[in-house]
KEDREN-857776 format. One record per residue: residue number from 1; x, y, z of N, C-alpha, C, O in turn. Coordinates in steps of 0.05 Angstrom, whole numbers, padded with zeros to 5 digits, always signed. Each point is the difference from the previous one (the first is absolute). Layout:
% KEDREN-857776
(NUM (X Y Z) (X Y Z) (X Y Z) (X Y Z))
...
//
This chain:
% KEDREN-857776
(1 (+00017 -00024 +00000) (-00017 +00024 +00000) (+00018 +00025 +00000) (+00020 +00004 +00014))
(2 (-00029 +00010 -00028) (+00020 +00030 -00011) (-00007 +00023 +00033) (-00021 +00005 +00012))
(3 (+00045 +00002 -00007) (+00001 +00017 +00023) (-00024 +00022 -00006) (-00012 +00008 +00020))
(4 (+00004 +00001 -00040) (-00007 +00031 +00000) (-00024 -00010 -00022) (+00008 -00017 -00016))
(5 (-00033 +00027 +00013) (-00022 +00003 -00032) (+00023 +00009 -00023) (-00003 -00011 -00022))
(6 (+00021 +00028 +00023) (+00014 +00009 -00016) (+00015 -00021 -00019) (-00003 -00003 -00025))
(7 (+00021 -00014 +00046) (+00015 -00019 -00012) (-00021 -00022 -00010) (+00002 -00009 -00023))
(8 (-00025 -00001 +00043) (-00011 -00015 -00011) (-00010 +00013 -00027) (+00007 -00014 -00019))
(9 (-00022 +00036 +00010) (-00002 +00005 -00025) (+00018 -00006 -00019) (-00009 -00007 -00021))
(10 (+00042 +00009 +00026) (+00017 +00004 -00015) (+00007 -00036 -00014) (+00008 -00007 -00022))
(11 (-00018 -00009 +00046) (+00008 -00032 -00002) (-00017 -00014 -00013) (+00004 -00021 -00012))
(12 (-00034 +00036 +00016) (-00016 -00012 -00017) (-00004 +00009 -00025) (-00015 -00011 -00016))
(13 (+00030 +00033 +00010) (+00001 +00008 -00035) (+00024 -00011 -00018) (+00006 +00003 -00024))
(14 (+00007 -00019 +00047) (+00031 -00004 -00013) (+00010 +00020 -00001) (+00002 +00003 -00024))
(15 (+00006 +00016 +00033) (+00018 +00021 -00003) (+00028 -00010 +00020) (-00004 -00007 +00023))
(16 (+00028 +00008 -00033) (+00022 +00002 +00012) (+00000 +00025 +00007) (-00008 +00020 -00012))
(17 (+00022 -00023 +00041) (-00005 +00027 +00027) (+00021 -00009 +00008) (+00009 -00023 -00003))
(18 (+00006 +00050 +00020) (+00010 -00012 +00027) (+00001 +00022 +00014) (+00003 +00023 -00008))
(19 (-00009 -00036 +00042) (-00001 +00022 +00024) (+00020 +00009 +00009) (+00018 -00016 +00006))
(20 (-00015 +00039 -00004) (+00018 +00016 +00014) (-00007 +00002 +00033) (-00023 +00010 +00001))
(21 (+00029 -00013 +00015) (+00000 +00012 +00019) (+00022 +00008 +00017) (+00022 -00012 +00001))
(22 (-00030 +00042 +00017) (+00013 +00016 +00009) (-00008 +00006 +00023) (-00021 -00011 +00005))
(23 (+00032 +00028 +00017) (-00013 +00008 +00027) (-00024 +00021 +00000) (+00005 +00020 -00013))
(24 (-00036 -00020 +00027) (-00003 +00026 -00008) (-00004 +00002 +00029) (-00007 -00018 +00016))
(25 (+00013 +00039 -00013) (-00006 +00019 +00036) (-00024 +00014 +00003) (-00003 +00021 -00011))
(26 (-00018 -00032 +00027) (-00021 +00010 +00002) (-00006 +00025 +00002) (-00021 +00010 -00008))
(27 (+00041 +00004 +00019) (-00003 +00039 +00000) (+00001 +00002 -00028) (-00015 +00019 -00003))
(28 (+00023 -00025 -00019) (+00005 +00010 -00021) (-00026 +00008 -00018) (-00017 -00016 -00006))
(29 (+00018 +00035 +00002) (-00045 -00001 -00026) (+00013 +00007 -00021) (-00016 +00010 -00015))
(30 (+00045 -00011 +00000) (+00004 +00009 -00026) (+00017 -00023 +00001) (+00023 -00003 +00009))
(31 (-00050 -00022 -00026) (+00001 -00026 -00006) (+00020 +00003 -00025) (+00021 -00013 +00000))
(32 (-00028 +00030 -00022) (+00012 -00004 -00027) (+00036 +00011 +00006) (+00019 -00007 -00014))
(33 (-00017 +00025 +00036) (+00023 +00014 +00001) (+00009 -00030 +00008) (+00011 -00014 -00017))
(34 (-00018 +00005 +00044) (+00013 -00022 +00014) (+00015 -00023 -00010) (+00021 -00012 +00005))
(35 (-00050 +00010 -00030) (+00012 -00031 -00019) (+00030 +00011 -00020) (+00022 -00009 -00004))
(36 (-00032 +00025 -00001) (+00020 +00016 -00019) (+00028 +00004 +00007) (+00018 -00008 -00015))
(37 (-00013 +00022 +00044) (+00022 -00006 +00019) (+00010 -00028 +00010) (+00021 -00002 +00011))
(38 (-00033 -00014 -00014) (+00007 -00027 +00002) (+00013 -00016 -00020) (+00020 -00014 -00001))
(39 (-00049 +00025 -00021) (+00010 -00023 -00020) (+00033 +00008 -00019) (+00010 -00016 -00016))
(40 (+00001 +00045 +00022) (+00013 +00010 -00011) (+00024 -00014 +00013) (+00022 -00002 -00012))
(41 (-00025 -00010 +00041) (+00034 -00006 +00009) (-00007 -00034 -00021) (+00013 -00020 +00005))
(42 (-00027 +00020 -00020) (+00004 -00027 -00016) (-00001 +00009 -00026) (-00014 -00012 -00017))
(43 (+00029 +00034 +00009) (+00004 +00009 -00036) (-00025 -00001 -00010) (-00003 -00012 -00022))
(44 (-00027 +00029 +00039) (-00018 -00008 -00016) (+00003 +00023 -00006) (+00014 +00013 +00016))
(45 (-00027 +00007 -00047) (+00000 +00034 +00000) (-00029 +00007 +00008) (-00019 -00013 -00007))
(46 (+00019 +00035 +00022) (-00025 +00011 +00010) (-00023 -00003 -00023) (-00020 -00013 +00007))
(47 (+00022 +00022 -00030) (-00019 -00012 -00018) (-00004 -00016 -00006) (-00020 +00000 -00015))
(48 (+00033 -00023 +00019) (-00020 -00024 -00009) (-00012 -00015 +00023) (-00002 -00024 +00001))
(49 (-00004 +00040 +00017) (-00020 -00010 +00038) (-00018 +00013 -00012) (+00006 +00020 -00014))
(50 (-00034 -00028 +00015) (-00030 +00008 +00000) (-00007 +00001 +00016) (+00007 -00012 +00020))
(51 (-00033 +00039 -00023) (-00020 -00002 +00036) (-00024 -00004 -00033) (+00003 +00002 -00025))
(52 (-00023 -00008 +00042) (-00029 -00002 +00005) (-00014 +00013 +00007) (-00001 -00001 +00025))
(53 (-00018 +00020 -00037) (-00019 +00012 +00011) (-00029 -00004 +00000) (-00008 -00012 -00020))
(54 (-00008 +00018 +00035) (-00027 -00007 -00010) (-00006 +00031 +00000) (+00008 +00016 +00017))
(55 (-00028 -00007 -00045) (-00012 +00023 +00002) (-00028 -00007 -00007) (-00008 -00022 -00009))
(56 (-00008 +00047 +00017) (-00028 +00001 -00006) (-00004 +00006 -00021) (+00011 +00022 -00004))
(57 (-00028 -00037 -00027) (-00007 +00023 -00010) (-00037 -00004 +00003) (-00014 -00012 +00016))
(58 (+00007 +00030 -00041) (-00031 -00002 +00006) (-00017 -00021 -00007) (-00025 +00000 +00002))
(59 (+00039 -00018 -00012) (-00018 -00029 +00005) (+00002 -00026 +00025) (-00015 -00020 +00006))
(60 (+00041 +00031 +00007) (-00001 -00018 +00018) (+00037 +00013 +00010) (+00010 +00022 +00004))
(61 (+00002 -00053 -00003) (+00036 +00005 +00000) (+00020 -00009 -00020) (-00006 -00018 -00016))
(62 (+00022 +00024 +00015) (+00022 -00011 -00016) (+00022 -00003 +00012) (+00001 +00001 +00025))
(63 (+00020 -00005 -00040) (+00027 -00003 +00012) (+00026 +00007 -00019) (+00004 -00010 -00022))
(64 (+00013 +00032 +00037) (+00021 +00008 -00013) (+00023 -00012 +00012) (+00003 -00004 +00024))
(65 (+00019 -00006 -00046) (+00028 -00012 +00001) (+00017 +00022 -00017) (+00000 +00004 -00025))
(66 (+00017 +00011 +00051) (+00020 +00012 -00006) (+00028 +00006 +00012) (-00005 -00002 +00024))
(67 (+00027 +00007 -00025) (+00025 -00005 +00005) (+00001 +00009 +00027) (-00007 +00023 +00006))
(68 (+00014 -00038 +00010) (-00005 +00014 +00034) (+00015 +00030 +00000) (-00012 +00018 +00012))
(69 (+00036 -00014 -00024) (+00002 +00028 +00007) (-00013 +00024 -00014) (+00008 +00023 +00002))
(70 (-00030 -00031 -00015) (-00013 +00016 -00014) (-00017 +00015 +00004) (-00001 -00006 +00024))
(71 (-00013 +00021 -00025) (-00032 +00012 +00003) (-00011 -00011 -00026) (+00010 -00002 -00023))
(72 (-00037 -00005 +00035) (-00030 -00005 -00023) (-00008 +00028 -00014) (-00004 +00022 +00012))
(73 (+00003 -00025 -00028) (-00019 +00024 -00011) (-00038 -00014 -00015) (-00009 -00009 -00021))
(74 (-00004 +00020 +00059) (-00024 -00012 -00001) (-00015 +00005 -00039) (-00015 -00015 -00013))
(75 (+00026 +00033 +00008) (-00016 +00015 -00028) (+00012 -00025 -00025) (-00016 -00014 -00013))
(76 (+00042 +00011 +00011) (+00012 -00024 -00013) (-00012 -00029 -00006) (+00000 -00015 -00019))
(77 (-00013 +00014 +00058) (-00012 -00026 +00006) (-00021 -00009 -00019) (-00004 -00018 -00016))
(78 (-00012 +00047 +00028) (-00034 -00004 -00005) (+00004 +00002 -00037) (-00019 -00011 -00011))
(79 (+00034 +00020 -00006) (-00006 +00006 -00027) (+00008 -00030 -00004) (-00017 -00014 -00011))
(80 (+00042 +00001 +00018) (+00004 -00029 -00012) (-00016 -00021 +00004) (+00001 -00023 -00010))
(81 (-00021 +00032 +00032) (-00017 -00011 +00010) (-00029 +00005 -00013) (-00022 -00010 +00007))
(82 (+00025 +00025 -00024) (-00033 +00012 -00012) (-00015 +00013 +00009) (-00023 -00002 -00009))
(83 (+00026 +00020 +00031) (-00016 +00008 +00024) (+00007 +00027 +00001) (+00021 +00006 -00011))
(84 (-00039 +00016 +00026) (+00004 +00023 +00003) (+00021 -00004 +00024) (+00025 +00002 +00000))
(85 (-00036 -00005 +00011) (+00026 +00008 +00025) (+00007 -00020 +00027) (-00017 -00017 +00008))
(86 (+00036 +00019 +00002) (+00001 -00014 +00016) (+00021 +00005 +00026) (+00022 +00009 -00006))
(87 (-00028 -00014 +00032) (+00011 -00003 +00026) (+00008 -00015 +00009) (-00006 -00023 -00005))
(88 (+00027 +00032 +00028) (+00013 -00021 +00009) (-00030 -00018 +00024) (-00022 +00011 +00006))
(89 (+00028 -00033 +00000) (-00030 -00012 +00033) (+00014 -00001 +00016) (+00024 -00001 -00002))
(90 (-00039 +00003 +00024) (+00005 +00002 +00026) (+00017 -00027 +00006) (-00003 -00021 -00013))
(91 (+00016 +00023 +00029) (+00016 -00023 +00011) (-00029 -00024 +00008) (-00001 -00022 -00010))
(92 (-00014 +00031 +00023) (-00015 -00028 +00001) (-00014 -00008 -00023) (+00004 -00024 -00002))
(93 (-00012 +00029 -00009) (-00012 -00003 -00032) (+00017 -00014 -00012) (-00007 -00023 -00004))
(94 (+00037 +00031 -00005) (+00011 -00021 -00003) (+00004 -00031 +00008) (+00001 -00021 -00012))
(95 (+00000 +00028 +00036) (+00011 -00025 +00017) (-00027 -00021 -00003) (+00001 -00024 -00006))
(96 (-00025 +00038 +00012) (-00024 -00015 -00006) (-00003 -00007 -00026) (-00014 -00021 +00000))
(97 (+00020 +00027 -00026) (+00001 +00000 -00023) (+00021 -00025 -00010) (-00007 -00023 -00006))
(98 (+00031 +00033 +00007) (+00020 -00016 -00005) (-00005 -00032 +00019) (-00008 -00019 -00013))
(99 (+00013 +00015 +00039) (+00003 -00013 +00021) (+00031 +00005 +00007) (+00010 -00018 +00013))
(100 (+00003 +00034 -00018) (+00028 +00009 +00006) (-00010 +00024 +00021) (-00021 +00013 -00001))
(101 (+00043 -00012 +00020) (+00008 +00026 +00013) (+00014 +00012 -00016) (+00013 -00012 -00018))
(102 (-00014 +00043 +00023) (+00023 +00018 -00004) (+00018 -00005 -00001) (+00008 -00014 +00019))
(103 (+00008 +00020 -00036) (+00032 -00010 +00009) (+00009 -00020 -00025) (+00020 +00002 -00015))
(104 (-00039 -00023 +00016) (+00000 -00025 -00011) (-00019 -00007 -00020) (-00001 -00023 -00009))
(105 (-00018 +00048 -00002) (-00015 -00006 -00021) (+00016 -00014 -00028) (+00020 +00010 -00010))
(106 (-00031 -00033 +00000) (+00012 -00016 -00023) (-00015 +00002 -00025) (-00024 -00002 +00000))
(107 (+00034 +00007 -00019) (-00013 +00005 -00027) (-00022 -00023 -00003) (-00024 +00001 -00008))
(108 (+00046 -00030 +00020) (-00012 -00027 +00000) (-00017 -00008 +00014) (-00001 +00011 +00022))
(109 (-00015 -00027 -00028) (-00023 -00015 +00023) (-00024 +00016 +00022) (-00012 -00008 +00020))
(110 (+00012 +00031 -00034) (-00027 +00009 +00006) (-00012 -00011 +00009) (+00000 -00024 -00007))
(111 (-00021 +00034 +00029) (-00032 -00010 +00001) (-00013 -00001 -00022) (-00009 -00021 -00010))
(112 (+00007 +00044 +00001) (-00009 -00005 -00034) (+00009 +00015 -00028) (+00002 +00025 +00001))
(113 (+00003 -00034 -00019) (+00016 +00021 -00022) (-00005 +00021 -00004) (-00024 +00001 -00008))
(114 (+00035 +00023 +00009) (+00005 +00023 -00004) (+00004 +00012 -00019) (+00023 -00003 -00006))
(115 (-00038 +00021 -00014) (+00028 +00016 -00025) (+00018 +00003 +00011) (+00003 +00010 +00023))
(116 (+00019 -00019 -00040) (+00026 +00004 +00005) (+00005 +00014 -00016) (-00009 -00003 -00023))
(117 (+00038 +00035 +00031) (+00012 +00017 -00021) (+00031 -00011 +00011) (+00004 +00000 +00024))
(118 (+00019 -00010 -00044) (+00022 +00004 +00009) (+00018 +00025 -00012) (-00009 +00012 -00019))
(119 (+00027 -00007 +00027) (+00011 +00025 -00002) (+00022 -00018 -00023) (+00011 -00021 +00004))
(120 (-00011 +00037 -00030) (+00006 -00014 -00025) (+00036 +00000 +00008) (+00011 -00012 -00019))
(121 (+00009 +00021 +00040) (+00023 -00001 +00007) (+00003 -00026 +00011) (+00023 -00005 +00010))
(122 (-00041 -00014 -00009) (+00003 -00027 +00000) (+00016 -00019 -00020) (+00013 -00021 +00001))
(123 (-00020 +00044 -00024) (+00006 -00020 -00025) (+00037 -00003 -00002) (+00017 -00015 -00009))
(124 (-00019 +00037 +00022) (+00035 +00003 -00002) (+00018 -00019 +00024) (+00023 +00004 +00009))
(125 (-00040 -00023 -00003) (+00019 -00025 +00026) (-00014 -00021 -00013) (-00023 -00004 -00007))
(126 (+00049 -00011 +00008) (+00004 -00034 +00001) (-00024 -00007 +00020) (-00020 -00013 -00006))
(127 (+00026 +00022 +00031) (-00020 -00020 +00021) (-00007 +00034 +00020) (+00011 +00022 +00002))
(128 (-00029 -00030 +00005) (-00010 +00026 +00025) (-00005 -00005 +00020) (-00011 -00022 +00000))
(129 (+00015 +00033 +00029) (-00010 -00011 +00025) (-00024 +00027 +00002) (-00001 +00024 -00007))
(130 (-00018 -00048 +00023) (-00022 +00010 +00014) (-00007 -00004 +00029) (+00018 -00003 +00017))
(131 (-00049 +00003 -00009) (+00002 -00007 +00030) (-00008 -00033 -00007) (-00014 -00007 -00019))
(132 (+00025 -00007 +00034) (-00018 -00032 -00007) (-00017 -00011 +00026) (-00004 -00024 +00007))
(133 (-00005 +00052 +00007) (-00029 +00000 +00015) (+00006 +00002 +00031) (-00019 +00004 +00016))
(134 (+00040 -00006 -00011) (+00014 +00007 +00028) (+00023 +00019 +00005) (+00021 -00004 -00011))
(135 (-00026 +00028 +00030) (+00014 +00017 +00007) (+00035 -00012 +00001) (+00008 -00014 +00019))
(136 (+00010 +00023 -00042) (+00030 -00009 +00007) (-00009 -00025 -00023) (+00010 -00021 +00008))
(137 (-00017 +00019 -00019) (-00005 -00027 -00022) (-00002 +00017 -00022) (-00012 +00021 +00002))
(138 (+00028 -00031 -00029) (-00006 +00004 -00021) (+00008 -00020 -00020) (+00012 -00022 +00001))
(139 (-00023 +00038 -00020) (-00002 -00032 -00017) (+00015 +00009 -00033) (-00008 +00021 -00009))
(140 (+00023 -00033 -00003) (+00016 -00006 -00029) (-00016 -00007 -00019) (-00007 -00024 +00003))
(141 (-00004 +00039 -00026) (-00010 -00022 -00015) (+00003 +00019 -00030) (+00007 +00023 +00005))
(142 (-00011 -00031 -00031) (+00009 +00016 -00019) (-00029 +00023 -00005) (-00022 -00002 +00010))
(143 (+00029 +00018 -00024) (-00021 +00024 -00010) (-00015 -00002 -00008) (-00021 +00013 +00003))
(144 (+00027 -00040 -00023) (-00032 -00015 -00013) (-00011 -00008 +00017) (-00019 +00014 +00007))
(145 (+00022 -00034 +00007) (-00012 -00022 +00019) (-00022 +00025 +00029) (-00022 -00004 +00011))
(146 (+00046 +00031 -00009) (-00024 +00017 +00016) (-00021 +00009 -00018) (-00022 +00001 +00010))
(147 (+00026 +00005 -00034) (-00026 +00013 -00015) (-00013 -00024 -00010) (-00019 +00011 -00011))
(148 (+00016 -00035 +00008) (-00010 -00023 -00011) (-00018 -00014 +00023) (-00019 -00014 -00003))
(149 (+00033 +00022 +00029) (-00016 -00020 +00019) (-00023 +00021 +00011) (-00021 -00008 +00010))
(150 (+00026 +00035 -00014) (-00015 +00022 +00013) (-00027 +00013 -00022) (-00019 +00015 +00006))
(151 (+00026 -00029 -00032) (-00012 +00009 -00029) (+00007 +00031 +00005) (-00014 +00015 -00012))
(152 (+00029 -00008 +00024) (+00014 +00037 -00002) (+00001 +00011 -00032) (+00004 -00015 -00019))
(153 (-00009 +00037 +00016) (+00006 +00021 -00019) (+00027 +00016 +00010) (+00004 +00007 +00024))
(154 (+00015 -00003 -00048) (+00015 +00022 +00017) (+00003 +00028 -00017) (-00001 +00005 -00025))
(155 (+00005 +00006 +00040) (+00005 +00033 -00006) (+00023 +00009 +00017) (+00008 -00010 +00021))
(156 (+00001 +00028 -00034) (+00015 +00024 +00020) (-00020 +00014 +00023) (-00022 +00010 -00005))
(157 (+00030 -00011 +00024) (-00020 -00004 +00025) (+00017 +00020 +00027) (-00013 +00007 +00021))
(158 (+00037 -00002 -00025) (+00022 +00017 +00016) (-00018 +00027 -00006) (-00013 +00006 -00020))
(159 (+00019 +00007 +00047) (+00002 +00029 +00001) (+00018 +00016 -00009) (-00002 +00024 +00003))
//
C-alpha cells in the first residue's frame, strides 16, 4: 500500500516516481521556500520543485502547478483555464477539497479531479519535483507523466 493518495495515484498509472524526502520543521509555513532549501543541498535547481495551488474560479476550483519560487499570476490561471477570473481558497477549502493539508497539497490523488493548469516552465526539465502528499515529501516524476496523470493544460502561469 502506497504511503500517500499521491503515490498511490502515481503506482496505479504506472508512472515511474521517486520520493524525496527531507526534514520539515513545523514552525516553518513557507512550505515551497522549505522544499526548495532542501532539495537544493541535493543539486536540485529551485525551478524544477513545484507547489500546488488550489484556486477558486466561478464554477467551482481548480488547481495551479507552478515553480515554487514563483508567483501565480491568478489572471494567467483563469485565461488557460477558460474562465474569467480566478482566486487563490482559503486554506480549509483546500484541505477539504484536495484531502491534503497545507503544506502538502499534491497535484496527485485528489479527492476528486480538478482542472489542472501547469506552468508551461515544466517543459524545460527532464523530471520535476512536487509535493507527494506529505509535509517534507516530494515526489520525481517526468513533465509528461505530471500533465498526463492530472489531464493539465499548460500556459505561462508566473507573475
Amino acid at each position: 500500500m502506497a504511503a500517500t493518495p499521491a503515490l498511490a495515484a502515481l503506482t496505479k498509472a504506472g508512472v515511474p516516481h521517486e520520493v524525496v524526502k527531507f526534514g520539515h520543521d513545523p514552525r516553518d509555513h513557507s512550505f515551497g521556500s522549505e522544499a526548495v532549501k532542501a532539495l537544493a543541498k541535493l543539486g536540485i535547481a529551485p525551478g524544477q520543485i513545484y507547489k500546488t495551488l488550489v484556486i477558486a474560479v466561478p464554477d467551482g476550483l481548480a488547481v495551479a502547478v507552478v515553480p515554487a519560487p514563483a508567483r501565480l499570476s491568478l489572471k494567467a490561471a483563469a485565461a488557460a483555464l477558460g474562465v474569467t477570473r480566478a482566486t487563490l481558497t482559503e486554506p480549509a477549502v483546500a484541505e477539504r477539497t484536495t484531502g491534503y493539508i497545507v503544506g502538502a497539497v499534491s497535484p496527485f490523488g485528489q479527492r476528486r479531479a480538478l482542472p489542472t493548469v501547469v506552468d508551461s516552465s515544466v517543459l524545460a526539465w527532464e523530471r520535476v519535483f512536487c509535493s507527494a502528499g506529505r509535509r517534507g515529501w516530494d515526489v520525481a516524476v517526468a513533465p509528461q507523466d505530471l500533465i498526463g496523470v492530472t489531464g493539465a493544460v499548460t500556459a505561462g502561469i508566473q507573475a
